[in-house]
PDB file of N, CA, C and O in Angstrom, chain B, residues numbered from 101:
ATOM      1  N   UNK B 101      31.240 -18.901  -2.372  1.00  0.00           N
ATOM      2  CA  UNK B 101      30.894 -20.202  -1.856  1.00  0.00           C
ATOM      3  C   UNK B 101      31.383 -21.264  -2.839  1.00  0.00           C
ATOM      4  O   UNK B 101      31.047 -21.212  -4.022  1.00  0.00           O
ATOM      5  N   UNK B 102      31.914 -21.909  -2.517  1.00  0.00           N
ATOM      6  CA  UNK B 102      32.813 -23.389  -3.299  1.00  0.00           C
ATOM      7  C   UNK B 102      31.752 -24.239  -3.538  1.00  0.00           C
ATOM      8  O   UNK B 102      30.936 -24.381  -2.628  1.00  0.00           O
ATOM      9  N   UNK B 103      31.588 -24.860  -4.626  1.00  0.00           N
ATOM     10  CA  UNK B 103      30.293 -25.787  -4.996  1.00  0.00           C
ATOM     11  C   UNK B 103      31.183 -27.423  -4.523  1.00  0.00           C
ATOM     12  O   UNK B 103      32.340 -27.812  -4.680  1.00  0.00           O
ATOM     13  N   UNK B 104      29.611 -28.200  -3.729  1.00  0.00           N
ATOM     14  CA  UNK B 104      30.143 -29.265  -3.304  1.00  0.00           C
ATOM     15  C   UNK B 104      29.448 -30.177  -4.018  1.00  0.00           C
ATOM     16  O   UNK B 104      28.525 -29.724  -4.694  1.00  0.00           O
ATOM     17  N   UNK B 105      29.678 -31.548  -4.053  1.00  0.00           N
ATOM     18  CA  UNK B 105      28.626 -32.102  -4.468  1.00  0.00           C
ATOM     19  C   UNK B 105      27.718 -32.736  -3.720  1.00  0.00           C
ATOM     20  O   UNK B 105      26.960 -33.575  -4.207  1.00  0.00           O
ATOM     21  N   UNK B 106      27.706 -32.379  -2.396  1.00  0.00           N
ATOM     22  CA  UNK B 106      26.827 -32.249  -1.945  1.00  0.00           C
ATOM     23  C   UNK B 106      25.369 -30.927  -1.629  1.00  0.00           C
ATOM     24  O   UNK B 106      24.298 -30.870  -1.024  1.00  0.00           O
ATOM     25  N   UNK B 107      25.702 -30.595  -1.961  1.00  0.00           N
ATOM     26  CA  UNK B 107      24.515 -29.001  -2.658  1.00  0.00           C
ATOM     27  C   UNK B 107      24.647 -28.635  -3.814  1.00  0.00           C
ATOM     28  O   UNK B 107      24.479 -27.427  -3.979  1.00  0.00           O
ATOM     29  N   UNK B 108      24.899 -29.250  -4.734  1.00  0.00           N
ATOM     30  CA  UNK B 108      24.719 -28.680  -5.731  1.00  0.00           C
ATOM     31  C   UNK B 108      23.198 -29.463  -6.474  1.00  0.00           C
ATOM     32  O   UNK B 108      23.105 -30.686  -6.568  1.00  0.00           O
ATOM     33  N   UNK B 109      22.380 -28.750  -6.826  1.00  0.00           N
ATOM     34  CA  UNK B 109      20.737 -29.803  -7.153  1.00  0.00           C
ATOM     35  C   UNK B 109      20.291 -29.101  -8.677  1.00  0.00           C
ATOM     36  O   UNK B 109      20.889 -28.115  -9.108  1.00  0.00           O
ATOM     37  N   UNK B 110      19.338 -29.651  -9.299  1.00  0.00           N
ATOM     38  CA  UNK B 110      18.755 -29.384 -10.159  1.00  0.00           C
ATOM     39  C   UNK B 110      17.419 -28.958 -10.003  1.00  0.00           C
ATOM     40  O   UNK B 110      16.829 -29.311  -8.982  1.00  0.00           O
ATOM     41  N   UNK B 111      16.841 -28.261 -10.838  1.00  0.00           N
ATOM     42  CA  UNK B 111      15.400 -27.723 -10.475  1.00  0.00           C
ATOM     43  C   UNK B 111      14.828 -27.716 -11.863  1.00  0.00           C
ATOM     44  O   UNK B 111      15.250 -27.151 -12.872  1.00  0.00           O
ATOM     45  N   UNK B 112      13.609 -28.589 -11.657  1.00  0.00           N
ATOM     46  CA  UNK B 112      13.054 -28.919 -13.180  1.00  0.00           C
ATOM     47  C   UNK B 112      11.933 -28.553 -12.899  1.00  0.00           C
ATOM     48  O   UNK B 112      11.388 -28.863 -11.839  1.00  0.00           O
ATOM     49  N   UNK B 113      11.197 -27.561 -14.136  1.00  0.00           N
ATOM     50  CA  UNK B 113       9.729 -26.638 -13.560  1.00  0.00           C
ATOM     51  C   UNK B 113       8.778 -27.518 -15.094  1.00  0.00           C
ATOM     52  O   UNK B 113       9.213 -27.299 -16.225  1.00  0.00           O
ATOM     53  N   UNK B 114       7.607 -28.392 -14.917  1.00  0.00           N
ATOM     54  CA  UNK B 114       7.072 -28.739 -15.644  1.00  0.00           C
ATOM     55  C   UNK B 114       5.532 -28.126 -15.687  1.00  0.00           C
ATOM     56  O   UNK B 114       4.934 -27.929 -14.629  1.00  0.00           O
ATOM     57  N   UNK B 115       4.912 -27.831 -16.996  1.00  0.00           N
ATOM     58  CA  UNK B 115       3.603 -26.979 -16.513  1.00  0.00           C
ATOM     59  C   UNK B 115       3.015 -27.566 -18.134  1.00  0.00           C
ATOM     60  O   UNK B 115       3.451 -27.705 -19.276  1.00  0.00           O
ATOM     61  N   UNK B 116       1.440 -27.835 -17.170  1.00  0.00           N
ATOM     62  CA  UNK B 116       0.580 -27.313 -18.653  1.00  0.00           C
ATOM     63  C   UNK B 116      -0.399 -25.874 -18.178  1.00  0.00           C
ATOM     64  O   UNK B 116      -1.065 -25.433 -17.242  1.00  0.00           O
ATOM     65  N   UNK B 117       0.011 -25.580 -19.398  1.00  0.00           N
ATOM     66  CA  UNK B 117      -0.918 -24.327 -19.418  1.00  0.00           C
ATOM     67  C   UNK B 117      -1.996 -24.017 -20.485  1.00  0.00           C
ATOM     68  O   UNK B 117      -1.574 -24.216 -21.624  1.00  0.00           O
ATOM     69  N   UNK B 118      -3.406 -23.538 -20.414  1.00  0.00           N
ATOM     70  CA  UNK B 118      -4.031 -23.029 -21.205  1.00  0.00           C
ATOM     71  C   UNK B 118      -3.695 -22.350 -22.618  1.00  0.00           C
ATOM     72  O   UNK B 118      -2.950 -21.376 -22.516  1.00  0.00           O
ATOM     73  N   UNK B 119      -4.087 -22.665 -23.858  1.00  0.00           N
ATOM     74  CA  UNK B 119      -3.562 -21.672 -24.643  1.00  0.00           C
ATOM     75  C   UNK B 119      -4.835 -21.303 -25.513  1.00  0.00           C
ATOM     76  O   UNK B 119      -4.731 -20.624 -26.535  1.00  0.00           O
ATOM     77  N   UNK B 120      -5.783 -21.686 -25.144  1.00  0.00           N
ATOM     78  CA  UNK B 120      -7.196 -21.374 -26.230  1.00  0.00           C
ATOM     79  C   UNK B 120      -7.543 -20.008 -26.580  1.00  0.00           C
ATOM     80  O   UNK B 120      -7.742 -19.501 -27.684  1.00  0.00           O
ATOM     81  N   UNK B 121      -7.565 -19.634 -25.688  1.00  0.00           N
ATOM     82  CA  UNK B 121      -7.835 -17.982 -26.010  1.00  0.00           C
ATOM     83  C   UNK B 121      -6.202 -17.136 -26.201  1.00  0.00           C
ATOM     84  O   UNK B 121      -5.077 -17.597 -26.008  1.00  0.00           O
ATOM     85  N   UNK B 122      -6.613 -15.790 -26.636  1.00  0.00           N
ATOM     86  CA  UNK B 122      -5.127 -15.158 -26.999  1.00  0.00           C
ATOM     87  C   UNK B 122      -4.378 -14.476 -25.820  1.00  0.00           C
ATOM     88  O   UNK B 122      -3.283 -13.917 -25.776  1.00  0.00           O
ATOM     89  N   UNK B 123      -5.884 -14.840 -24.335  1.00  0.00           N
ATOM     90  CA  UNK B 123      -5.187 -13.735 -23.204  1.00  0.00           C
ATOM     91  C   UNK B 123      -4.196 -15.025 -22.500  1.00  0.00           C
ATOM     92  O   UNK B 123      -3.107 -14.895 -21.940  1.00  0.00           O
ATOM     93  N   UNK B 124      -4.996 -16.309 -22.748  1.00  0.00           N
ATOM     94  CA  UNK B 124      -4.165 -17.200 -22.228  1.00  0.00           C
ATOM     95  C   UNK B 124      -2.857 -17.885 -22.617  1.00  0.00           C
ATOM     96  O   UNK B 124      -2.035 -18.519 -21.954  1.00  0.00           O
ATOM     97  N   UNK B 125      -2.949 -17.474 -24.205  1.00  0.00           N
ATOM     98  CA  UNK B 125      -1.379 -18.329 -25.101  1.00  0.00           C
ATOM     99  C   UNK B 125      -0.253 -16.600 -24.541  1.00  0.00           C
ATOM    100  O   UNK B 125       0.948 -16.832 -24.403  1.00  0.00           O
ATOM    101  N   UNK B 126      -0.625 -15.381 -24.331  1.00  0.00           N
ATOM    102  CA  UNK B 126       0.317 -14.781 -23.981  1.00  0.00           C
ATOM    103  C   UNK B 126       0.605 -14.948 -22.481  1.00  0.00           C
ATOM    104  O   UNK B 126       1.760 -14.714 -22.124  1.00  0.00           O
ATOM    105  N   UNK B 127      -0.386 -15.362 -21.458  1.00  0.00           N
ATOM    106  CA  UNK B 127      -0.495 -15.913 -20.224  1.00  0.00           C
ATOM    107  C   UNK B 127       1.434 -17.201 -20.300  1.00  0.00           C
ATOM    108  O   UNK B 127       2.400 -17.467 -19.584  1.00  0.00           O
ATOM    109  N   UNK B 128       1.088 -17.407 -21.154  1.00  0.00           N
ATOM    110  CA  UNK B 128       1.608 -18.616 -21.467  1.00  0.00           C
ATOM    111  C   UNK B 128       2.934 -18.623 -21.883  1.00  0.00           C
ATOM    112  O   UNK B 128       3.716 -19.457 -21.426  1.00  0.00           O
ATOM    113  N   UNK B 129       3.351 -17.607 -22.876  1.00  0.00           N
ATOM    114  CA  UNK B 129       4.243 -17.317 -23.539  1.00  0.00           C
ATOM    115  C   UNK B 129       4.834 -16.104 -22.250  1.00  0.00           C
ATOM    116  O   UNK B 129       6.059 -15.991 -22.200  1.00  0.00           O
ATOM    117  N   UNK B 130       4.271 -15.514 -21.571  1.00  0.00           N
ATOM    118  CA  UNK B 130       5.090 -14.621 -20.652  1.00  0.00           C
ATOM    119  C   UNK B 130       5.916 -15.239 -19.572  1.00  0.00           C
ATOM    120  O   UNK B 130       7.038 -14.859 -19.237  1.00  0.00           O
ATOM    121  N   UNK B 131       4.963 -16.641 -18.854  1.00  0.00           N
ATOM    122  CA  UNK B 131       5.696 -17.698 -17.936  1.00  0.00           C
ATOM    123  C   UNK B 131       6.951 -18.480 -18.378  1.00  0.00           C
ATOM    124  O   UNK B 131       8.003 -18.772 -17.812  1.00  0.00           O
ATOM    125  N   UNK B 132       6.363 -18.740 -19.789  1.00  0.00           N
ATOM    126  CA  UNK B 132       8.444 -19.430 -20.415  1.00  0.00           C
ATOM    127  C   UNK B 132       9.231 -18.241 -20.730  1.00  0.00           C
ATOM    128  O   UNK B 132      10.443 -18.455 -20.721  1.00  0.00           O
ATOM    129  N   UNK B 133       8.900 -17.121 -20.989  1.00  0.00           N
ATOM    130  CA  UNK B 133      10.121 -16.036 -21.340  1.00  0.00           C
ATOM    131  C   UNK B 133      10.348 -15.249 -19.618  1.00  0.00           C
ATOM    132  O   UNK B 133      11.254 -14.475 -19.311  1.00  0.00           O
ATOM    133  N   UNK B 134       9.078 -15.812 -18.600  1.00  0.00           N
ATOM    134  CA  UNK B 134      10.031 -15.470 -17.341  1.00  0.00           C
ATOM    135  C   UNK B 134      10.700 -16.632 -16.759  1.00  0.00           C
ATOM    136  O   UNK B 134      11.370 -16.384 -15.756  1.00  0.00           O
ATOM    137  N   UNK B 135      10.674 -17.648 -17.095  1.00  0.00           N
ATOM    138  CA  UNK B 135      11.658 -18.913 -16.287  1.00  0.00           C
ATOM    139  C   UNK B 135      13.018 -18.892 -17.435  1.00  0.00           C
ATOM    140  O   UNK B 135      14.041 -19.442 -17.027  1.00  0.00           O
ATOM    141  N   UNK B 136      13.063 -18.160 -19.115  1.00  0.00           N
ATOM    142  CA  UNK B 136      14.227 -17.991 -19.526  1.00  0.00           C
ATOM    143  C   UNK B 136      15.185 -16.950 -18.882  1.00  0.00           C
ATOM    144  O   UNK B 136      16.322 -17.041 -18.419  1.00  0.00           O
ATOM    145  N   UNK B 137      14.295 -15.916 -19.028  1.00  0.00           N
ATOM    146  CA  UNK B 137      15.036 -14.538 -17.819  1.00  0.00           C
ATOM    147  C   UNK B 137      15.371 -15.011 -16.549  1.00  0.00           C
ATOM    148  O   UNK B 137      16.014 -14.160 -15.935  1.00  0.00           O
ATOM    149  N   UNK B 138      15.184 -16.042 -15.915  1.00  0.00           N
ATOM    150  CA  UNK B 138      15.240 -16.561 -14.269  1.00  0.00           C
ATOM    151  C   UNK B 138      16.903 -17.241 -15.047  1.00  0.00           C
ATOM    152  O   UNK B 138      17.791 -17.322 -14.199  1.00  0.00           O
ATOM    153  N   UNK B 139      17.207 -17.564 -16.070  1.00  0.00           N
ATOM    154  CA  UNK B 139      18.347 -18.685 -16.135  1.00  0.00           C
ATOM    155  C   UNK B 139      18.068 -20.129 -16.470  1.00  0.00           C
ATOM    156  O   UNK B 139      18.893 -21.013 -16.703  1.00  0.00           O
ATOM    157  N   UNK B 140      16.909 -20.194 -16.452  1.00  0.00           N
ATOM    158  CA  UNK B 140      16.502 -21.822 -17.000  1.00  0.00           C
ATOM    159  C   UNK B 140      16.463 -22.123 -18.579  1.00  0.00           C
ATOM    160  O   UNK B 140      16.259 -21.378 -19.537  1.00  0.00           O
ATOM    161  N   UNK B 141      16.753 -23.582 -18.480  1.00  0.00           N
ATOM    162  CA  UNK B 141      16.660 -23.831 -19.976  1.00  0.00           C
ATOM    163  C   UNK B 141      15.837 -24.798 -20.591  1.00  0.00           C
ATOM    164  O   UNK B 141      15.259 -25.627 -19.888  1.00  0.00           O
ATOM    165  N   UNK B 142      15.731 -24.794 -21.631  1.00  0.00           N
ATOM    166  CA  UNK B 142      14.024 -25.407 -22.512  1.00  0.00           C
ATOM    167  C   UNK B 142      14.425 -26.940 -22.599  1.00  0.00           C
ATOM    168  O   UNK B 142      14.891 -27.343 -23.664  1.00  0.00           O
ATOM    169  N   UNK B 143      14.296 -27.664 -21.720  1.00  0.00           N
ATOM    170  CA  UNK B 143      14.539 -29.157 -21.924  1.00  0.00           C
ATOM    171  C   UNK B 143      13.395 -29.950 -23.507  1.00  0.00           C
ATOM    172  O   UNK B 143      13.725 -30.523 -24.545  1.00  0.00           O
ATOM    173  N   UNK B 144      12.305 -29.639 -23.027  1.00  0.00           N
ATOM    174  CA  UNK B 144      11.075 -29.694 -23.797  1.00  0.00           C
ATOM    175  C   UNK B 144      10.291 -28.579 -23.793  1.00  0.00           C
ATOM    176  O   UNK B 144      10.561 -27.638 -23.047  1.00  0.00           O
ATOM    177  N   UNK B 145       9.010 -28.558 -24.799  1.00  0.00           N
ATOM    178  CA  UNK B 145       8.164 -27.674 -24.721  1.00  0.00           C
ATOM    179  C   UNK B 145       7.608 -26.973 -23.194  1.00  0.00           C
ATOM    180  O   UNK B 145       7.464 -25.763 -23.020  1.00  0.00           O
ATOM    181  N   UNK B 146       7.317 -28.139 -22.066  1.00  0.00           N
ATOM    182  CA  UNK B 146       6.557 -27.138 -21.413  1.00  0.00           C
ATOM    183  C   UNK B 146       7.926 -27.703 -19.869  1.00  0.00           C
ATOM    184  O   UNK B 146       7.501 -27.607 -18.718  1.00  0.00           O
ATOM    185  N   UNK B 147       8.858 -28.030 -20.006  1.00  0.00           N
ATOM    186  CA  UNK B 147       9.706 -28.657 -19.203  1.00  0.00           C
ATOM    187  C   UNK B 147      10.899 -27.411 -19.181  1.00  0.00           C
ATOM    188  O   UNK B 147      11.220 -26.940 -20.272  1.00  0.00           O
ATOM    189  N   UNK B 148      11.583 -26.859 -17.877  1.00  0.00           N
ATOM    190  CA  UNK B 148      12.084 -26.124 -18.109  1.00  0.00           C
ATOM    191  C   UNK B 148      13.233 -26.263 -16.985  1.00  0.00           C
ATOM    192  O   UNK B 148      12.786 -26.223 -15.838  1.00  0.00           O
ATOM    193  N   UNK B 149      14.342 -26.386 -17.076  1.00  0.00           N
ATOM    194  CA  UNK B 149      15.418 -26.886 -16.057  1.00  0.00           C
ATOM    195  C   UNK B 149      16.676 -25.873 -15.278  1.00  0.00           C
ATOM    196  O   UNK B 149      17.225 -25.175 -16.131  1.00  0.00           O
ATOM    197  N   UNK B 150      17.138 -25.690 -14.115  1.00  0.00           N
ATOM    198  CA  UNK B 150      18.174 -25.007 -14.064  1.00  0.00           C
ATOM    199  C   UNK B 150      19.201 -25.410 -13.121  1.00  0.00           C
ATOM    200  O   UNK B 150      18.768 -26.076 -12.181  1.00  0.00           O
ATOM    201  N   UNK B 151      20.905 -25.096 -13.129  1.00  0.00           N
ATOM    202  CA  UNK B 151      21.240 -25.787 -12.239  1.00  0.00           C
ATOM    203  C   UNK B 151      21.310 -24.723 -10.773  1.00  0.00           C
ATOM    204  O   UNK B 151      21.297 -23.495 -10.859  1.00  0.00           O
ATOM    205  N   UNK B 152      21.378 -25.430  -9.553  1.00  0.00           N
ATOM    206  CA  UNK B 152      21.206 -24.673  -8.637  1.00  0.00           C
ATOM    207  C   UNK B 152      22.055 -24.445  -7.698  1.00  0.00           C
ATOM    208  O   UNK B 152      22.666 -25.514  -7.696  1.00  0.00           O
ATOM    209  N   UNK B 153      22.669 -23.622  -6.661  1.00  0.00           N
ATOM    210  CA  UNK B 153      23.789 -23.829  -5.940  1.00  0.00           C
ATOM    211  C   UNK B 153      23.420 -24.815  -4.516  1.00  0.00           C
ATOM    212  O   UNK B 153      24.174 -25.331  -3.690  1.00  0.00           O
ATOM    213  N   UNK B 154      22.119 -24.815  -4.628  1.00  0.00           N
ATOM    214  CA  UNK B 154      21.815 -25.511  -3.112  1.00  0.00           C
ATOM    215  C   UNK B 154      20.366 -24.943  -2.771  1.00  0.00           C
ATOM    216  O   UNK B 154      19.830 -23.851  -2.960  1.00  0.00           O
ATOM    217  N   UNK B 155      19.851 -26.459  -2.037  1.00  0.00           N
ATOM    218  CA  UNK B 155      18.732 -25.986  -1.243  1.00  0.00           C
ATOM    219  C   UNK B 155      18.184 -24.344  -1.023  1.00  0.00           C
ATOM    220  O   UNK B 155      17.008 -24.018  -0.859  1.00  0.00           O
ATOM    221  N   UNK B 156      18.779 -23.881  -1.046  1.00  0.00           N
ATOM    222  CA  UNK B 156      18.284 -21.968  -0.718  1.00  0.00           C
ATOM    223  C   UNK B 156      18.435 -21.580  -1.689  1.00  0.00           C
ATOM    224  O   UNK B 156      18.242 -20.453  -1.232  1.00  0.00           O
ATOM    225  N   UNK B 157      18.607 -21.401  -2.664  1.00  0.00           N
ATOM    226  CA  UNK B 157      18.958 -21.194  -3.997  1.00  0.00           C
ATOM    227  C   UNK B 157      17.409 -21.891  -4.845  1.00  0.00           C
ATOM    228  O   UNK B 157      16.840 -21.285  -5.753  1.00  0.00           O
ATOM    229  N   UNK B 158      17.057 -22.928  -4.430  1.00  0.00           N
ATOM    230  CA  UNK B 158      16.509 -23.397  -5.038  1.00  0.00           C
ATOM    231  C   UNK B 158      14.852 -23.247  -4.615  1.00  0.00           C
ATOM    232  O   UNK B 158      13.868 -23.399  -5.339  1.00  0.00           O
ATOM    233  N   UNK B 159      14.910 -22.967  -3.466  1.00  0.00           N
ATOM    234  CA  UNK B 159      13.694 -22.201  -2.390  1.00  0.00           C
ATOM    235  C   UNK B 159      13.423 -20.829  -2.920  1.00  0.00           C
ATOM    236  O   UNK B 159      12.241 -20.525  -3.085  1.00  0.00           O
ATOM    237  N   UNK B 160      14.370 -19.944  -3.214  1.00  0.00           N
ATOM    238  CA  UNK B 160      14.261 -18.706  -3.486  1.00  0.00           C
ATOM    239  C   UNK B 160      13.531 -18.840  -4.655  1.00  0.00           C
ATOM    240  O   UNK B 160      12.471 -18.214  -4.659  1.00  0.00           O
ATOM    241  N   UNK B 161      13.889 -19.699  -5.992  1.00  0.00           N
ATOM    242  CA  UNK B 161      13.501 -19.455  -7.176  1.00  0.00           C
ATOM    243  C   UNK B 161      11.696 -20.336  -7.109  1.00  0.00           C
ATOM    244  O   UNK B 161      10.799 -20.245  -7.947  1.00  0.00           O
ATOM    245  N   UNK B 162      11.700 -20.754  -6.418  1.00  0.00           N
ATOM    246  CA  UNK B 162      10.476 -21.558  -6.188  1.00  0.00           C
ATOM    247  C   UNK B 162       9.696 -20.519  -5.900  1.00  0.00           C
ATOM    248  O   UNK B 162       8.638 -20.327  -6.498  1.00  0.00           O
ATOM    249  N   UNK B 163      10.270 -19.518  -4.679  1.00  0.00           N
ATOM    250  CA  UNK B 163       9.085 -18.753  -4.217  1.00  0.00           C
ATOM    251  C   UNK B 163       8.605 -17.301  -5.344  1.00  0.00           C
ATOM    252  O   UNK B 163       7.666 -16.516  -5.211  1.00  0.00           O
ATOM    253  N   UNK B 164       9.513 -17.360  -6.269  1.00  0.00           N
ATOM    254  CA  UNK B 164       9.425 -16.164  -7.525  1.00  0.00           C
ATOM    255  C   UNK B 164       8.515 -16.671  -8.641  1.00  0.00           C
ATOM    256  O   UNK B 164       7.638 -16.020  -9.208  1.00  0.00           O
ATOM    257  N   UNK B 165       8.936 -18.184  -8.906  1.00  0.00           N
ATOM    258  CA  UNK B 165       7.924 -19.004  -9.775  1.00  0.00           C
ATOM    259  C   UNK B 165       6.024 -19.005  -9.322  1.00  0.00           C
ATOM    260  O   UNK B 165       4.963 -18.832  -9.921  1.00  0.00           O
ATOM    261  N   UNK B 166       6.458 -19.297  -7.985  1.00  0.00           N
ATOM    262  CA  UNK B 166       5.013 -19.273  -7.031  1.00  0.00           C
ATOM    263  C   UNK B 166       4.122 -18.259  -7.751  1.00  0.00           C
ATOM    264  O   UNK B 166       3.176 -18.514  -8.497  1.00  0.00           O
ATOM    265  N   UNK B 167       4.702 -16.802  -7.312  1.00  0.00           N
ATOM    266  CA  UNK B 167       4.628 -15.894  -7.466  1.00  0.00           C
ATOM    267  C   UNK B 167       4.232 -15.505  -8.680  1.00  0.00           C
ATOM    268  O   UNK B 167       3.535 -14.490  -8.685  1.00  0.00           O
ATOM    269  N   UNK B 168       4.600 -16.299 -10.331  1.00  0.00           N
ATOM    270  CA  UNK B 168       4.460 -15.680 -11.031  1.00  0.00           C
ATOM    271  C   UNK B 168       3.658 -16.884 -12.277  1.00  0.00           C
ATOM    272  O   UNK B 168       3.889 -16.817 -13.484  1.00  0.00           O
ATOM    273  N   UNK B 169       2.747 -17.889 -11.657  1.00  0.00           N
ATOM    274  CA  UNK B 169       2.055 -18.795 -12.007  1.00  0.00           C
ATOM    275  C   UNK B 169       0.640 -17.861 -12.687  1.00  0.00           C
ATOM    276  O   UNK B 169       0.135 -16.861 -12.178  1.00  0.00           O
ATOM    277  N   UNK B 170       0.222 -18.549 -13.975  1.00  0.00           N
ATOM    278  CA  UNK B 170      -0.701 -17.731 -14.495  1.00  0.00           C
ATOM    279  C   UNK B 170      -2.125 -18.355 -13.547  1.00  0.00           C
ATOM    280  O   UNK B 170      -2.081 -19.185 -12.639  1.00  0.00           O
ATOM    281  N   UNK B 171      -2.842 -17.940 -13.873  1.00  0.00           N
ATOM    282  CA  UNK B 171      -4.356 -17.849 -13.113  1.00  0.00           C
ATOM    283  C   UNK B 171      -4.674 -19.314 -13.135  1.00  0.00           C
ATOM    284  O   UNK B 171      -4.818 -19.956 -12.095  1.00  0.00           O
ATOM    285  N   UNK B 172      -4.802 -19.938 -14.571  1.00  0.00           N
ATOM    286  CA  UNK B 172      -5.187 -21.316 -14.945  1.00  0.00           C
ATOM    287  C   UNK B 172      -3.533 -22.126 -15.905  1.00  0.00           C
ATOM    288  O   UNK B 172      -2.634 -21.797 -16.680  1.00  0.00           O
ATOM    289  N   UNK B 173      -4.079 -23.395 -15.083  1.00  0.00           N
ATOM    290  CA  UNK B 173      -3.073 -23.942 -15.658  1.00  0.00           C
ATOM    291  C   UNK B 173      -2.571 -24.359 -14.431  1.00  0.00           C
ATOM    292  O   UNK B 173      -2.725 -23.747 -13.374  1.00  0.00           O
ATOM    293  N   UNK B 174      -1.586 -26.068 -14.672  1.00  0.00           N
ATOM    294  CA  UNK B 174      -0.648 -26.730 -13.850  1.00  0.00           C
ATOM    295  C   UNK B 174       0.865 -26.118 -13.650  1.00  0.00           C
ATOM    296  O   UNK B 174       1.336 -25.220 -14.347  1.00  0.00           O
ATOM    297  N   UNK B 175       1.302 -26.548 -12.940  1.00  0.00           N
ATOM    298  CA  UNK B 175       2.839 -26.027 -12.770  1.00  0.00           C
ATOM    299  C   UNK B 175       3.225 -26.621 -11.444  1.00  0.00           C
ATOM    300  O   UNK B 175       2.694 -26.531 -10.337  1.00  0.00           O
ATOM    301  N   UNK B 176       4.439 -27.335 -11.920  1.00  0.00           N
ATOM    302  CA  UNK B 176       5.083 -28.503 -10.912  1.00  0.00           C
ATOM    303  C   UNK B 176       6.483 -27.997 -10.934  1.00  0.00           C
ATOM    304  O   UNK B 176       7.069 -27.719 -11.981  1.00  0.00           O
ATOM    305  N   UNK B 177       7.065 -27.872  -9.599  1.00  0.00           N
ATOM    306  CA  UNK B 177       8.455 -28.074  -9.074  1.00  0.00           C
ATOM    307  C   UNK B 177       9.504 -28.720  -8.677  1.00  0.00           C
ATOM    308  O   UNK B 177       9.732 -28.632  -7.471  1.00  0.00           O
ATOM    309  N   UNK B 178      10.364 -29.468  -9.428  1.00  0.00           N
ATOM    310  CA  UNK B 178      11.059 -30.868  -8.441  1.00  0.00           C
ATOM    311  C   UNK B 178      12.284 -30.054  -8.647  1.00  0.00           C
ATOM    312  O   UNK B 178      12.720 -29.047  -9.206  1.00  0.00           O
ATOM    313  N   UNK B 179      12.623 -31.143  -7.812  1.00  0.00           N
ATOM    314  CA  UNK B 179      14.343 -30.521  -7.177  1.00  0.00           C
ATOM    315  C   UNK B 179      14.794 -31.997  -6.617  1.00  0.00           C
ATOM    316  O   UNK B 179      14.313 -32.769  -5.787  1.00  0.00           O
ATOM    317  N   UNK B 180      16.105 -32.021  -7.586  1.00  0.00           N
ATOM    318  CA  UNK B 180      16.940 -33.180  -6.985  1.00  0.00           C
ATOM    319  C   UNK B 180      18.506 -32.994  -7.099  1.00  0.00           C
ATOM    320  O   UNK B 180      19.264 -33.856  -6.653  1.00  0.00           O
TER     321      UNK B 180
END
């Protein structure tokens, strides 16, 4: 598939998460070493960015993130 610039988007995953206890800072530390394994990269501490080929591309990784949100704690998805 030929990248256009019209589909081509960004996907920026921002989260706070719990870290008080030690089940929650590894809670914590497992969600950024799975959005590094996904291909994203560390803009800031809890800000995490990737580029995307398009709308479906960018749905797919949303629904794996969904999926892999710790118990407690925020976590936001934009896409532009």
């Amino acid at each position: 598939m030929a990248l256009s610039g019209y589909r081509i988007m960004w996907m920026l995953v921002m989260f706070d998460l719990p870290v008080r206890s030690r089940a929650e800072r590894a809670a914590a530390t497992g969600f950024r070493n799975f959005l590094l394994d996904l291909g994203f990269e560390r803009s800031q501490y809890s800000v995490y960015l990737r580029f995307c080929r398009g709308k479906e591309q960018v749905e797919a990784y949303a629904r794996r993130i969904e999926r892999s949100v710790p118990e407690y704690g925020s976590v936001n998805l934009l896409s532009f």
